[in-house]
N, C-alpha and C positions, 0 to 999 in steps of 0.2 A: 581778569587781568590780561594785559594785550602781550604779546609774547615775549617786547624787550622786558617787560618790566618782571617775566616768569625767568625769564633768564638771568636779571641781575638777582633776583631773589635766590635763585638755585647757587649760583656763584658766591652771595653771601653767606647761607646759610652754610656752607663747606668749610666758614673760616670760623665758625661759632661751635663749641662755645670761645669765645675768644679769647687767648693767650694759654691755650690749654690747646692750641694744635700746631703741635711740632713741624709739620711739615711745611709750614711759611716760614720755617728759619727759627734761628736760637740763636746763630751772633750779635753783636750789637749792632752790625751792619744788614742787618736783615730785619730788625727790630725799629732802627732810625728808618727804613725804608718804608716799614710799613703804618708806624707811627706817624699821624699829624704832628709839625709842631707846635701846632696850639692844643692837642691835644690833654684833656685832662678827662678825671673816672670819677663817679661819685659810688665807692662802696658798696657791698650791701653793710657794710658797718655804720655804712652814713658817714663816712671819714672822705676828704676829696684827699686826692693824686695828683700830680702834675707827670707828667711823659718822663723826665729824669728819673723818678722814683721808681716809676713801674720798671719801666727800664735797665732798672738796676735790679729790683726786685725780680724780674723776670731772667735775666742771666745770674741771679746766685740758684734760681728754682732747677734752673737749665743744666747748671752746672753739676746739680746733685743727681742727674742722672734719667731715666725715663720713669714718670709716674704714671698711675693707671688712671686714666681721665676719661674714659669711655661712658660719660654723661649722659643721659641723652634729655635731648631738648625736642619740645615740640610747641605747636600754636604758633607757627612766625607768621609774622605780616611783615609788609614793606610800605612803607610811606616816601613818596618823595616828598623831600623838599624846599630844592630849588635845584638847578642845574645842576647834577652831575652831582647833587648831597640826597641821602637816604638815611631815613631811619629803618632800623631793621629790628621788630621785638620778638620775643620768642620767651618762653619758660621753661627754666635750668632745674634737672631734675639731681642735685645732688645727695647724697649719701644721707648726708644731717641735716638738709636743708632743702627748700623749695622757693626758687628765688623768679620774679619777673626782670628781664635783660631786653633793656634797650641797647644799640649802639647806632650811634651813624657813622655813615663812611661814605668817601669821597671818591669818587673814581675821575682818575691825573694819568696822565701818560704814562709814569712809573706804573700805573697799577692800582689799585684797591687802596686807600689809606685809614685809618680809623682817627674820627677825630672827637668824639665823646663815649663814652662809656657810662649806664647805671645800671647795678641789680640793687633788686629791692625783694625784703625776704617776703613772701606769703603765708599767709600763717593760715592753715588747714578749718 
């Protein structure tokens, strides 16, 4: 991998697992920022999301205080693909569960933005 591409991968992989790290913010204004607005998730429930919901969903989580999210993930790759769009996969090693996580995300002069989202559970 040539060293931009080690670098957007280091950069991503800091914000994953995604919406489980406090540190990009917990306002709504921190959330619309880093949110696409086309953005939309597909589950590991298999259920889609649209950015409104998560959104919401994400500042009632926020609001309840700090949970302990110390996940760890490993296996990412990065794919570009197209200018300035990356997929970024990786496997979420949670508690109950063992999920494959895609997301792409956009890099915009604001910054980093996420504009798809899927986990898909793995079954052992």
């Amino acid at each position: 991998m040539d060293q931009q591409l080690d670098e957007i991968l280091k950069a991503l992989c800091a914000r994953e697992p995604l919406f489980h790290r406090r540190e990009f913010g917990t306002s709504r204004a921190d959330l619309e920022r880093i949110i696409d607005d086309a953005f939309w998730e597909i589950g590991a429930s298999g259920s889609i999301y649209r950015r409104d919901f998560v959104i919401e969903t994400l500042l009632e989580r926020y609001s309840r205080g700090p949970e302990p999210h110390d996940w760890p993930c490993r296996d990412f790759s990065l794919t570009p693909l197209a200018m300035d769009l990356f997929l970024l996969s990786y496997i979420l090693e949670e508690p109950r569960r063992v999920t494959r996580r895609s997301t792409i995300w956009r890099s915009t002069n604001e910054g980093w933005k996420v504009v798809f989202h899927q986990g898909t559970p793995m079954h052992a």
